[in-house]
PDB file as gemmi writes it, atoms N, CA and C in Angstrom:
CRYST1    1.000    1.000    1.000  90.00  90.00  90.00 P 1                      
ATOM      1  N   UNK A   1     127.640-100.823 147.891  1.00  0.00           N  
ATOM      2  CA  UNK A   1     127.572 -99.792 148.899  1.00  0.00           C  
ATOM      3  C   UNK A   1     126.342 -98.922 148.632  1.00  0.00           C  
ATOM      4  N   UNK A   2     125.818 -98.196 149.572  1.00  0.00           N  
ATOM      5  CA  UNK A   2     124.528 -97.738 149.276  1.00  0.00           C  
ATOM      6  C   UNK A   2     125.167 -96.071 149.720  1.00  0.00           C  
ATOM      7  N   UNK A   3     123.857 -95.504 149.842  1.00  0.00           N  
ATOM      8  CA  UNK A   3     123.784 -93.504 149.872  1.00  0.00           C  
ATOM      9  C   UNK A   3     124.750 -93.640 151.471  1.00  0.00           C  
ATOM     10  N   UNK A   4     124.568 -94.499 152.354  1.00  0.00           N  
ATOM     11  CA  UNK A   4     124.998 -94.294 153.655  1.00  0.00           C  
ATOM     12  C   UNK A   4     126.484 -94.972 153.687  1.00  0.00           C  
ATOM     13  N   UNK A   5     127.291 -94.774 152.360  1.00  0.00           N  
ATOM     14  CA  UNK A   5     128.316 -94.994 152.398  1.00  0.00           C  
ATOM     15  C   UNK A   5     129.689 -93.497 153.382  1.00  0.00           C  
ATOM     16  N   UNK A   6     130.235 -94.222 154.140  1.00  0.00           N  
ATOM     17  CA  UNK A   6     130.926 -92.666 154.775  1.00  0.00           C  
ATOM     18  C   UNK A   6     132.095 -92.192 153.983  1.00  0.00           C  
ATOM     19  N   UNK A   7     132.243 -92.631 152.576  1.00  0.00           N  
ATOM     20  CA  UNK A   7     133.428 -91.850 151.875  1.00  0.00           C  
ATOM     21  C   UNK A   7     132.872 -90.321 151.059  1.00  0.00           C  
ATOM     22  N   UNK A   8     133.473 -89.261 151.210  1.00  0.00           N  
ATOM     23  CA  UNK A   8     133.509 -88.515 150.610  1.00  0.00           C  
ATOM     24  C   UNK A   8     134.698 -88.219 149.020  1.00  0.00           C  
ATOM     25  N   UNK A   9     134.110 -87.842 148.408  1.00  0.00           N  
ATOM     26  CA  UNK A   9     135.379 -86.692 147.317  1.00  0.00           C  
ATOM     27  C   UNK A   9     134.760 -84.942 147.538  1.00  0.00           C  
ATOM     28  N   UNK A  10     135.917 -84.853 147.642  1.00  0.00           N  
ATOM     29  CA  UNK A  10     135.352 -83.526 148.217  1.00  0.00           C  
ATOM     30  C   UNK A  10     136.420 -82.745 147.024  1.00  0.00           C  
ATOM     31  N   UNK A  11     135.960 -81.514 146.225  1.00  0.00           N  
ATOM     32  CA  UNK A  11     136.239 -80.690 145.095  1.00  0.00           C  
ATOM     33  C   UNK A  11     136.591 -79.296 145.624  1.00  0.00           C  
ATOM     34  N   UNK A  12     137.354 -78.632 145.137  1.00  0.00           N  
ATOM     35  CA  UNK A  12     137.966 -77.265 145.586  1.00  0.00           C  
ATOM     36  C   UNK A  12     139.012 -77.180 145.007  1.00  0.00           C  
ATOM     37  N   UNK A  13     138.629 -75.587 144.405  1.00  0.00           N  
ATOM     38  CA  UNK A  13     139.201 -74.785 143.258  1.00  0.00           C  
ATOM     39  C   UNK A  13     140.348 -74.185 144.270  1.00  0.00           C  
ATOM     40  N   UNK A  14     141.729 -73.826 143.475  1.00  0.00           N  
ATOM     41  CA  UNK A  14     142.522 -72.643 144.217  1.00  0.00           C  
ATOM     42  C   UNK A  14     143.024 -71.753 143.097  1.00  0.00           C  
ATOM     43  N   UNK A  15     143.808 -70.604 143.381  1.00  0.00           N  
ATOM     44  CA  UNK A  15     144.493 -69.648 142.640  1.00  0.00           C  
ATOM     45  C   UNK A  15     145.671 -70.241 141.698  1.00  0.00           C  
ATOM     46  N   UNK A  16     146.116 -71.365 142.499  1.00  0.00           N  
ATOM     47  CA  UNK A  16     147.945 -71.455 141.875  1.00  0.00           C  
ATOM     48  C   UNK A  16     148.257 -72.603 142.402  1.00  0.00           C  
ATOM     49  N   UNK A  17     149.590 -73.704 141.979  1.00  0.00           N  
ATOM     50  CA  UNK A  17     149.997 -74.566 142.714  1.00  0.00           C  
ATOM     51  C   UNK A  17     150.650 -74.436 144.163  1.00  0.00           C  
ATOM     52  N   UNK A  18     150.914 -73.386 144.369  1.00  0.00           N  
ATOM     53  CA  UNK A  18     151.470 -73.403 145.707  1.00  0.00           C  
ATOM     54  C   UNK A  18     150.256 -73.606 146.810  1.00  0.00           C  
ATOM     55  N   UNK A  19     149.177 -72.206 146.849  1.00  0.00           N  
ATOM     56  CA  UNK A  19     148.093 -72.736 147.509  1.00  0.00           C  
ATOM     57  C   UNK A  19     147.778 -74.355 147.912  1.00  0.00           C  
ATOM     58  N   UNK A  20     147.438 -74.863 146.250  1.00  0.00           N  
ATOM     59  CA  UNK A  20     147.091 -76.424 146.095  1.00  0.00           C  
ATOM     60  C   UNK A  20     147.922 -77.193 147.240  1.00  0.00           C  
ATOM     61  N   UNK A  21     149.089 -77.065 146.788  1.00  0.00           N  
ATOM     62  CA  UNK A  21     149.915 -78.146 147.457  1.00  0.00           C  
ATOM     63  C   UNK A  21     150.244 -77.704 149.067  1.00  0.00           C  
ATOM     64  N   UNK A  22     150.104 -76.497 149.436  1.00  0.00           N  
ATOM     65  CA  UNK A  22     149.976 -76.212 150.636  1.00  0.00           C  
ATOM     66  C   UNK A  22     148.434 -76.787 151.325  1.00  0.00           C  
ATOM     67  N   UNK A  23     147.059 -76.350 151.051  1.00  0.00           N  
ATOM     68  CA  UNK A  23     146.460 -77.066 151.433  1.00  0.00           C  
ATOM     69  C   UNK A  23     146.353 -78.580 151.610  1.00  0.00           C  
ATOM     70  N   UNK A  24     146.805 -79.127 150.429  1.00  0.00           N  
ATOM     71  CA  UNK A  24     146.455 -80.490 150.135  1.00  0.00           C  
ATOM     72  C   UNK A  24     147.585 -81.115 151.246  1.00  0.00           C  
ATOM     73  N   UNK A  25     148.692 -80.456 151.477  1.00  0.00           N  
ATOM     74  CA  UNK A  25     149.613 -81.347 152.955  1.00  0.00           C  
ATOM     75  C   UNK A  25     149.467 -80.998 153.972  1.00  0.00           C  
ATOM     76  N   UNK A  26     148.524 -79.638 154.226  1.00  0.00           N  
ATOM     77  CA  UNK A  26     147.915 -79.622 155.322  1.00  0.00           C  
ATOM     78  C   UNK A  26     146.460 -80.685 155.637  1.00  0.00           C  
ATOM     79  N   UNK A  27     145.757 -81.223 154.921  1.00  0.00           N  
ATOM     80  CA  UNK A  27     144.389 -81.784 154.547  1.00  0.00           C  
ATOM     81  C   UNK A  27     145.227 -83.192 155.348  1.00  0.00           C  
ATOM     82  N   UNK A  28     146.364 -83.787 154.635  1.00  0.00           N  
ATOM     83  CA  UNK A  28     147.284 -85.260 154.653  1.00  0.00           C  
ATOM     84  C   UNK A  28     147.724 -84.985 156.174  1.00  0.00           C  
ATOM     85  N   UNK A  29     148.216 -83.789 156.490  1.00  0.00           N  
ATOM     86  CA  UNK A  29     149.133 -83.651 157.833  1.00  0.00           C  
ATOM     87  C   UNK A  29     148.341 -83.632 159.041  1.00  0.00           C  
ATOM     88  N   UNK A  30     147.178 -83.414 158.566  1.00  0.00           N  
ATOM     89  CA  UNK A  30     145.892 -83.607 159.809  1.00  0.00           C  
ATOM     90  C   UNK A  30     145.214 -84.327 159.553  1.00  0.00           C  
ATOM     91  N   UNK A  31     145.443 -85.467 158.763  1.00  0.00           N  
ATOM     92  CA  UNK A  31     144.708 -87.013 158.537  1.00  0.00           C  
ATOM     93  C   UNK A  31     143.103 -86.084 158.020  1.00  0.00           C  
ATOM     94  N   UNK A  32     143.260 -85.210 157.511  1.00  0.00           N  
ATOM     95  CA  UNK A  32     141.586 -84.891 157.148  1.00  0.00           C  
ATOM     96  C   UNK A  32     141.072 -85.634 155.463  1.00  0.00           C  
ATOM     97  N   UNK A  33     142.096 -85.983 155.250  1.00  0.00           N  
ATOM     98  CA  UNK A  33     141.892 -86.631 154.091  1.00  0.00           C  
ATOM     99  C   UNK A  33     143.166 -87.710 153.464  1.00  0.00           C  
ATOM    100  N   UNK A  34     142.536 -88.577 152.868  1.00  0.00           N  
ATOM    101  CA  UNK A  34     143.360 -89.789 152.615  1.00  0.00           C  
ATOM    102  C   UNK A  34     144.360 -89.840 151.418  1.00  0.00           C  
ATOM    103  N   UNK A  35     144.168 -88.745 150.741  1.00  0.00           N  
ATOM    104  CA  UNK A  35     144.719 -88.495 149.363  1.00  0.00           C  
ATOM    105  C   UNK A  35     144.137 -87.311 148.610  1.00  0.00           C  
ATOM    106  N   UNK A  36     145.154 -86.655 148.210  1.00  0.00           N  
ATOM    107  CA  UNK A  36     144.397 -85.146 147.660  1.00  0.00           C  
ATOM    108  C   UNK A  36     145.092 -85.006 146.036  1.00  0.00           C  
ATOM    109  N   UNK A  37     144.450 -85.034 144.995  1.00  0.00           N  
ATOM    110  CA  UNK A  37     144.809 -84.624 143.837  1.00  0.00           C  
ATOM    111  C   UNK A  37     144.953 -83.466 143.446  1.00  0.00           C  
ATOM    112  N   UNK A  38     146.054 -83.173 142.540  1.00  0.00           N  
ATOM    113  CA  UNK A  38     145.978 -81.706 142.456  1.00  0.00           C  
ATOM    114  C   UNK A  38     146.093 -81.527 140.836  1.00  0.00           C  
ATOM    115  N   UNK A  39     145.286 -80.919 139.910  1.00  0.00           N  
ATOM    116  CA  UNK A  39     145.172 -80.843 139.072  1.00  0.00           C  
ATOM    117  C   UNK A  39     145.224 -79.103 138.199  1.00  0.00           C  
ATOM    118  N   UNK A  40     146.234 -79.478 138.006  1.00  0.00           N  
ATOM    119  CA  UNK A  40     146.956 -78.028 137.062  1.00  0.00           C  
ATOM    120  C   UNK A  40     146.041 -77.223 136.080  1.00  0.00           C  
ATOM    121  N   UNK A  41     146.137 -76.233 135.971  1.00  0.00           N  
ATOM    122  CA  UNK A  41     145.337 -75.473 134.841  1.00  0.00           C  
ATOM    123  C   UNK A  41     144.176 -76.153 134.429  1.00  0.00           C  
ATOM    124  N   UNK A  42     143.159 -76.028 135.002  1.00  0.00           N  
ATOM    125  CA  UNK A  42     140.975 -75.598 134.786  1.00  0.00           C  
ATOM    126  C   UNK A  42     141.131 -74.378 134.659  1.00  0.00           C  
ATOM    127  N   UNK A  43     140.522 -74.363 133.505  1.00  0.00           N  
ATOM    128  CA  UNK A  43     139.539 -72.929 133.061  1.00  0.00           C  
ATOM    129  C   UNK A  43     138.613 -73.120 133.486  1.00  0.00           C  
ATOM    130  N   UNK A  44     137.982 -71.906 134.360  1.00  0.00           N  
ATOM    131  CA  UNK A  44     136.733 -71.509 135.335  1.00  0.00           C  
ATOM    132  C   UNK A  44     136.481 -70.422 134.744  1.00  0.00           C  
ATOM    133  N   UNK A  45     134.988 -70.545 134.609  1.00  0.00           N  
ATOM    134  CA  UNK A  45     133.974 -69.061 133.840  1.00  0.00           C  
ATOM    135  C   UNK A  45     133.014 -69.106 135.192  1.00  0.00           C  
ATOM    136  N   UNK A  46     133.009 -67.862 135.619  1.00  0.00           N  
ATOM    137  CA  UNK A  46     131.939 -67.865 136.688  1.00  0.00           C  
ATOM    138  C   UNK A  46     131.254 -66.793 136.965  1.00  0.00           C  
ATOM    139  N   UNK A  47     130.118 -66.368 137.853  1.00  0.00           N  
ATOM    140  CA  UNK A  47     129.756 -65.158 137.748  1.00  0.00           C  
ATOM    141  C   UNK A  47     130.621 -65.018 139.039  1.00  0.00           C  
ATOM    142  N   UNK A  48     130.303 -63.499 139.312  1.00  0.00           N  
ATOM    143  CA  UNK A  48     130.893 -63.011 140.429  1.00  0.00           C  
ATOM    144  C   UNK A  48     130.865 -61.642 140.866  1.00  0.00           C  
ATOM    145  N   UNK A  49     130.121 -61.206 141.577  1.00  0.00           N  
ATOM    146  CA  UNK A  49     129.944 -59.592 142.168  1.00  0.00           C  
ATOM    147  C   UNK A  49     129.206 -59.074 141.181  1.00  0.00           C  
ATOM    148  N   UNK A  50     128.125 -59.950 140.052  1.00  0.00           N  
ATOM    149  CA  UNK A  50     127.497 -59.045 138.848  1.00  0.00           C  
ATOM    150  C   UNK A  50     128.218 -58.807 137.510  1.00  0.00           C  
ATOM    151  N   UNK A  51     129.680 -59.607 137.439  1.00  0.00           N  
ATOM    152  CA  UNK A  51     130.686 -60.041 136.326  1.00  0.00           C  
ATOM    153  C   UNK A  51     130.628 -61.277 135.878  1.00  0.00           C  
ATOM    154  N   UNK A  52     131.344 -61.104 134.646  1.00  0.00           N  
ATOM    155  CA  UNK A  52     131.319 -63.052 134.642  1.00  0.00           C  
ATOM    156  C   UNK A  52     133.043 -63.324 134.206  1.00  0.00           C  
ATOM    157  N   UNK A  53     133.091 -63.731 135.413  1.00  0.00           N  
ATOM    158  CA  UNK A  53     134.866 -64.122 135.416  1.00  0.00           C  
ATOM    159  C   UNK A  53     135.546 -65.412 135.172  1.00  0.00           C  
ATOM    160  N   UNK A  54     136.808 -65.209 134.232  1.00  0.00           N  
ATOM    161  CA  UNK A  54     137.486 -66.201 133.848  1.00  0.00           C  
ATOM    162  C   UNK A  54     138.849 -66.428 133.825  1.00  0.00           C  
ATOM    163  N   UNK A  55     139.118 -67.251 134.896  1.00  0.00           N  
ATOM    164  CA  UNK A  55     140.723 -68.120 135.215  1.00  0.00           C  
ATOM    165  C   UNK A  55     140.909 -69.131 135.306  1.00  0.00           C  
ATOM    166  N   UNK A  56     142.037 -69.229 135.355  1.00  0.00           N  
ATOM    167  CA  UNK A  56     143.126 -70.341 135.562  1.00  0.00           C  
ATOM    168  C   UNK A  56     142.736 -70.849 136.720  1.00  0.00           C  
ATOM    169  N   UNK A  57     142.376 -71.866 136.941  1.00  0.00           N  
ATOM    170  CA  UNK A  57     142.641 -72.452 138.614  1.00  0.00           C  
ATOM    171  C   UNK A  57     143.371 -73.511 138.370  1.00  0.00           C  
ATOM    172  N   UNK A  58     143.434 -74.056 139.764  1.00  0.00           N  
ATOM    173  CA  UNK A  58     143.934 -75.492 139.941  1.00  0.00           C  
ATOM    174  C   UNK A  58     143.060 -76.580 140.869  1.00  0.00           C  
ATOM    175  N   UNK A  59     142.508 -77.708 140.651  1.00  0.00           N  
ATOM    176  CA  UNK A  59     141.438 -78.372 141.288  1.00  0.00           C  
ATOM    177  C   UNK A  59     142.052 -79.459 142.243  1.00  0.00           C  
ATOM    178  N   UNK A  60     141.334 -79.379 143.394  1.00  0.00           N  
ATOM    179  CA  UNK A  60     141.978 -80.400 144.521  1.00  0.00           C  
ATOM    180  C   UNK A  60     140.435 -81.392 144.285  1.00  0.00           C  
ATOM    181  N   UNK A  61     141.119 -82.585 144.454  1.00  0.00           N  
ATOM    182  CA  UNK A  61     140.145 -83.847 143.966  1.00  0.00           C  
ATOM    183  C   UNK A  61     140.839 -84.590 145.680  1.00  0.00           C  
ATOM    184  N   UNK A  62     140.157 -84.587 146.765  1.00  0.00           N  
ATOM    185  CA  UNK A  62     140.290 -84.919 147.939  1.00  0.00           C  
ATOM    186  C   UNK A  62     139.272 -86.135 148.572  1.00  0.00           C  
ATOM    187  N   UNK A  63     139.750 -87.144 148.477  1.00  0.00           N  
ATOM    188  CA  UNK A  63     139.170 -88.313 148.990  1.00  0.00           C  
ATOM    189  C   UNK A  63     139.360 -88.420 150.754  1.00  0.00           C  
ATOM    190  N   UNK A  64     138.077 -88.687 151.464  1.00  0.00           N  
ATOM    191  CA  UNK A  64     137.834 -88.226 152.962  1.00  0.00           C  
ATOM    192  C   UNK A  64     136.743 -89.509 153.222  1.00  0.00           C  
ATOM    193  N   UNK A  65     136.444 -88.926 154.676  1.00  0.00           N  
ATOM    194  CA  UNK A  65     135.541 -89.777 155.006  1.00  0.00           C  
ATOM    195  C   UNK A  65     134.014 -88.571 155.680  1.00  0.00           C  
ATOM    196  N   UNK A  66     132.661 -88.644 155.709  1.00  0.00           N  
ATOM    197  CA  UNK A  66     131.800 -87.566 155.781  1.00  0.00           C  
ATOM    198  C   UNK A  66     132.441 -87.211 157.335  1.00  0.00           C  
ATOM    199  N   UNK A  67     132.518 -88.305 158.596  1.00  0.00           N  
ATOM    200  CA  UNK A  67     133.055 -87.527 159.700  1.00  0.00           C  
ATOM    201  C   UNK A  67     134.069 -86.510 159.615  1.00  0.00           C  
ATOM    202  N   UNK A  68     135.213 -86.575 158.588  1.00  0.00           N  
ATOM    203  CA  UNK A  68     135.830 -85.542 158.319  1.00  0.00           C  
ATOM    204  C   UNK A  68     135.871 -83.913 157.967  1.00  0.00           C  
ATOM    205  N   UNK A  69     134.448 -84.418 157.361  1.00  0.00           N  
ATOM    206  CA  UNK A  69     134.362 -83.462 156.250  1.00  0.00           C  
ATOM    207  C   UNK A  69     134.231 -81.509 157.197  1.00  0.00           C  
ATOM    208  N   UNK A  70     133.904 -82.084 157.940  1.00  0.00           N  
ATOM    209  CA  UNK A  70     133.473 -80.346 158.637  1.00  0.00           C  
ATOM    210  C   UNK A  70     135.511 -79.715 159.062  1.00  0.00           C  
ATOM    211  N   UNK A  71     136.054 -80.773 159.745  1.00  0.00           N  
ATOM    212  CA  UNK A  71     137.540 -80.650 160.222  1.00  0.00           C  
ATOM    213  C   UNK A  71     138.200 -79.895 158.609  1.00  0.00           C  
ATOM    214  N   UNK A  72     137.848 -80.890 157.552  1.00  0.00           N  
ATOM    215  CA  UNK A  72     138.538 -80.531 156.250  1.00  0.00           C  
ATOM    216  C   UNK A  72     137.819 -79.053 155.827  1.00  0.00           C  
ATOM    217  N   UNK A  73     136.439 -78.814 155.939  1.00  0.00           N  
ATOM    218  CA  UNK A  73     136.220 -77.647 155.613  1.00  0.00           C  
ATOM    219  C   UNK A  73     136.784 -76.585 156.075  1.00  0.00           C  
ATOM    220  N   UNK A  74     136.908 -76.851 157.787  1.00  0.00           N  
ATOM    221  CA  UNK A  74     137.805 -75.661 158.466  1.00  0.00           C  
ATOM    222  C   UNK A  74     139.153 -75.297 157.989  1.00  0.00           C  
ATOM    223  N   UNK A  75     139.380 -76.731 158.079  1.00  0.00           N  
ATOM    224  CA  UNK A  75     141.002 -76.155 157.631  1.00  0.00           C  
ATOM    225  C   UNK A  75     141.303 -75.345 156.052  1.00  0.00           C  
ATOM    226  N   UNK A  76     140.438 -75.452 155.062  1.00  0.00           N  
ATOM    227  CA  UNK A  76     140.676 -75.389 153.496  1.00  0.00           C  
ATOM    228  C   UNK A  76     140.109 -73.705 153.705  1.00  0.00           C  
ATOM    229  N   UNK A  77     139.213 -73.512 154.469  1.00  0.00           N  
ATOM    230  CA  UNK A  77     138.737 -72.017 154.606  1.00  0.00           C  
ATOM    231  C   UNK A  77     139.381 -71.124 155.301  1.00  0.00           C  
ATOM    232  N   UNK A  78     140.464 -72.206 156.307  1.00  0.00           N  
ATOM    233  CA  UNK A  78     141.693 -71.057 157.302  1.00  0.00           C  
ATOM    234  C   UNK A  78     142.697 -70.797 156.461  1.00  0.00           C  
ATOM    235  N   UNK A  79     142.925 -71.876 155.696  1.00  0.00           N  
ATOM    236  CA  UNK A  79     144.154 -71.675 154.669  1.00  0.00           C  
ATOM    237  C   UNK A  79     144.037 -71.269 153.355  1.00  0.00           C  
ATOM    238  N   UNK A  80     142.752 -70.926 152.987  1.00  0.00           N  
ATOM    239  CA  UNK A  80     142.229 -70.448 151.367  1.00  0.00           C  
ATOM    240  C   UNK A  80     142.668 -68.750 151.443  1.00  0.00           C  
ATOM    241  N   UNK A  81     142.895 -68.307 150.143  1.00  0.00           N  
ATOM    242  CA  UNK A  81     142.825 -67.124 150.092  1.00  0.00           C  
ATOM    243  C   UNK A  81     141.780 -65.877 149.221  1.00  0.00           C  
ATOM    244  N   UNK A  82     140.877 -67.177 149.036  1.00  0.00           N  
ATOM    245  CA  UNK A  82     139.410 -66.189 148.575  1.00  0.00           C  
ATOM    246  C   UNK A  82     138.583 -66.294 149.398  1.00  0.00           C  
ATOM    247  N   UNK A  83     137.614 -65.498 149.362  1.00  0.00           N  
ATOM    248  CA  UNK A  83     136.594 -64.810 149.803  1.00  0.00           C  
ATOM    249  C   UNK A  83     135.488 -65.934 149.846  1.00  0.00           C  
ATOM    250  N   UNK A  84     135.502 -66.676 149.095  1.00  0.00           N  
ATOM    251  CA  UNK A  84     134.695 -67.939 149.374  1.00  0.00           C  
ATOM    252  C   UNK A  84     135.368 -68.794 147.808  1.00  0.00           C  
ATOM    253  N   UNK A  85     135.530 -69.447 149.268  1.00  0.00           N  
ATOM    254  CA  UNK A  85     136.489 -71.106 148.359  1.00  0.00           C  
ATOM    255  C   UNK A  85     135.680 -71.833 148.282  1.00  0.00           C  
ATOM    256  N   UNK A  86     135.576 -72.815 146.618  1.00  0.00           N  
ATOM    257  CA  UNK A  86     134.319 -73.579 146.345  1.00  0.00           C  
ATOM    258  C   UNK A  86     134.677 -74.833 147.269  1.00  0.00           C  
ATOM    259  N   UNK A  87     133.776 -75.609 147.870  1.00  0.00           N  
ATOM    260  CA  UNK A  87     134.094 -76.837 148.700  1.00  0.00           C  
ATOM    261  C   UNK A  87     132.970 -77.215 148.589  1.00  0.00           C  
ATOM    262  N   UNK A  88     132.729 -78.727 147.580  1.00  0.00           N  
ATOM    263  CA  UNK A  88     131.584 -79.100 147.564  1.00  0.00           C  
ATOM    264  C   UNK A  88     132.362 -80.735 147.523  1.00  0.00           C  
ATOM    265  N   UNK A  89     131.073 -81.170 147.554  1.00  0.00           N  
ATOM    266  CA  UNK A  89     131.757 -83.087 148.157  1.00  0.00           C  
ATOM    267  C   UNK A  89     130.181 -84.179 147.463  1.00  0.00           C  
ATOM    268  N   UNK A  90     130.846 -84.699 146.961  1.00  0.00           N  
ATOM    269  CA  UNK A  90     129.623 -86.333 146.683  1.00  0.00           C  
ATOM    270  C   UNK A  90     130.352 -87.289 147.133  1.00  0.00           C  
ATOM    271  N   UNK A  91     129.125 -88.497 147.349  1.00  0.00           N  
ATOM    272  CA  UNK A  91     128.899 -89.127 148.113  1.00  0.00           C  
ATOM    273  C   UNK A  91     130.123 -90.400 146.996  1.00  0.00           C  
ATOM    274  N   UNK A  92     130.910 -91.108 147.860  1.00  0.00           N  
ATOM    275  CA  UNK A  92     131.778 -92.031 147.146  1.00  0.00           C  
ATOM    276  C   UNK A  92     131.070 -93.441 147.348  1.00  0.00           C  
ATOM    277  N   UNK A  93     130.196 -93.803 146.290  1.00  0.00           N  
ATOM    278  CA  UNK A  93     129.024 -94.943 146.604  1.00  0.00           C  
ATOM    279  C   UNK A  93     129.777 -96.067 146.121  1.00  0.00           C  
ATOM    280  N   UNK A  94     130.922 -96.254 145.498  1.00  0.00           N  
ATOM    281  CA  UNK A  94     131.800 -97.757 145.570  1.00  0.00           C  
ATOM    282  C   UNK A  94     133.021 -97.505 145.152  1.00  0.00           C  
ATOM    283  N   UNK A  95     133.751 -98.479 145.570  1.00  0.00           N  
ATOM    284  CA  UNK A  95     134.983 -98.448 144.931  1.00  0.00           C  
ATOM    285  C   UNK A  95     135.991 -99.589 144.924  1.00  0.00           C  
ATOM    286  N   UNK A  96     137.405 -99.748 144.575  1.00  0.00           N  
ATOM    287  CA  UNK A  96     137.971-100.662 145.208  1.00  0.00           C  
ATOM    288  C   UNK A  96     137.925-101.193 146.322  1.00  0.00           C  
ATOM    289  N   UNK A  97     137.663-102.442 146.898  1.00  0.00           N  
ATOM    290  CA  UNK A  97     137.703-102.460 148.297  1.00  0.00           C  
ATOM    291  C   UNK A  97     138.803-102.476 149.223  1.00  0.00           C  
ATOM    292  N   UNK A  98     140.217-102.492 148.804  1.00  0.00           N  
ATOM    293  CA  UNK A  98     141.447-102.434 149.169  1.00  0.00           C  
ATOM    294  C   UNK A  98     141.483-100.891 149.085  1.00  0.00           C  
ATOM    295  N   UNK A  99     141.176-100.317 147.646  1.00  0.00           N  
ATOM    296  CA  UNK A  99     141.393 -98.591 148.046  1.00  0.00           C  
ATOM    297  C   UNK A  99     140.457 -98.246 149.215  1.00  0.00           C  
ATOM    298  N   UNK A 100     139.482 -98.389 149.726  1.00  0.00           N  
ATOM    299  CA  UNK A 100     138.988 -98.080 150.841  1.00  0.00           C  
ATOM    300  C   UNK A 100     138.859 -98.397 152.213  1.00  0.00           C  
ATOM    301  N   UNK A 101     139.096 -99.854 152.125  1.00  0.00           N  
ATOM    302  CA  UNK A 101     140.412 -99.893 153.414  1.00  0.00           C  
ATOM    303  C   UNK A 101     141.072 -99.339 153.639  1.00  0.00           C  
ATOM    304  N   UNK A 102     142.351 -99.007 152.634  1.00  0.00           N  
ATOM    305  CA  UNK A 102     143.352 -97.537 152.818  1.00  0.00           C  
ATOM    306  C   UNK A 102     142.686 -96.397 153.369  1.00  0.00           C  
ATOM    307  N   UNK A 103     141.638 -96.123 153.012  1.00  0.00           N  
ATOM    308  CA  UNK A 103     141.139 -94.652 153.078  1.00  0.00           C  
ATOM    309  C   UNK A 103     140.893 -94.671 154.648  1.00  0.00           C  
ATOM    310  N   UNK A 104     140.475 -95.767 154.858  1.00  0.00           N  
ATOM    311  CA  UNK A 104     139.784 -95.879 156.660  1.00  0.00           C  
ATOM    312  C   UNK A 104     141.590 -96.008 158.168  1.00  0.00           C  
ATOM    313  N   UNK A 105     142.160 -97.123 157.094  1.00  0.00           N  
ATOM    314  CA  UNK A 105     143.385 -96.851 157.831  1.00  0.00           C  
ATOM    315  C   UNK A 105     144.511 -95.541 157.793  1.00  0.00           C  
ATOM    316  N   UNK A 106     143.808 -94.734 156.691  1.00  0.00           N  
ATOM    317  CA  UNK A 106     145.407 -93.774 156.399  1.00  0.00           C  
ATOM    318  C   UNK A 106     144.059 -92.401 157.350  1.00  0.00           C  
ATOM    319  N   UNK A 107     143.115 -92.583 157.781  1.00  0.00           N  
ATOM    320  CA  UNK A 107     142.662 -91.574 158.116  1.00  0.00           C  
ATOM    321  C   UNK A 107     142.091 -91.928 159.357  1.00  0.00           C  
ATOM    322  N   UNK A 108     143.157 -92.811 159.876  1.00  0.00           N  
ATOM    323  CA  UNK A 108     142.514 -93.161 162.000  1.00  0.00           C  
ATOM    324  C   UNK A 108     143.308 -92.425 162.714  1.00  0.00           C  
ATOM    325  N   UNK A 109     143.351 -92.123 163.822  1.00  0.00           N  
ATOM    326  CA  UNK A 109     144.432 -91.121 164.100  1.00  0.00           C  
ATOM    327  C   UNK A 109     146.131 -92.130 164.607  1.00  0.00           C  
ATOM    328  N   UNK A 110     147.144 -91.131 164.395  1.00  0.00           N  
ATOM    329  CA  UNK A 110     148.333 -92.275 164.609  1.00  0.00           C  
ATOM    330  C   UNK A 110     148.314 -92.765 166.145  1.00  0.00           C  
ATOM    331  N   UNK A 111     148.537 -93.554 166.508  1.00  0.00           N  
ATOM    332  CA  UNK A 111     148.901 -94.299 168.139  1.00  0.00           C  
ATOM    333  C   UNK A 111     150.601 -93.241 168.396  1.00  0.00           C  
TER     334      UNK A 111                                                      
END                                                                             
């Protein structure tokens, strides 16, 4: 697969598991993404307002497709509760080819 592959992973930090798992079945419930990981306690050091701040998060590891990606941004920024939620995405340049079949069928819209 080359750079003009259309899978995304798209990355985003939250406060807590509830957030997580609320976004991540909203992301599934609007086909904006094919599978969302949710990963418990990251320590994050960051700057912020001229501080340098450090918590607990929880990381969503969200496999998509790039047409998605603007639908998934909306929704993760209507339903986030900071001030700016990290949402950054690379390019998914290979993979299983059965896992990405899945990814194309679990993210067509239902009939």
């Amino acid at each position: 697969m080359s750079n003009d592959s259309p899978y995304l992973i798209v990355f985003s930090t939250c406060p807590d598991e509830r957030v997580a798992e609320h976004v991540a079945e909203t992301l599934i419930d609007r086909r904006q993404a094919a599978c969302v990981n949710i990963i418990p306690k990251i320590r994050s050091i960051y700057h912020w307002k001229g501080n340098i701040e450090r918590d607990w998060e929880v990381l969503l590891l969200i496999k998509t497709h790039k047409a998605q990606f603007q639908a998934l941004e909306d929704t993760i920024v209507e339903l986030h509760p900071y001030e700016l939620p990290e949402i950054v995405a690379v390019s998914l340049e290979t993979g299983l080819a059965d896992y990405l079949r899945w990814i194309d069928s679990t993210l067509e819209p239902e009939e």
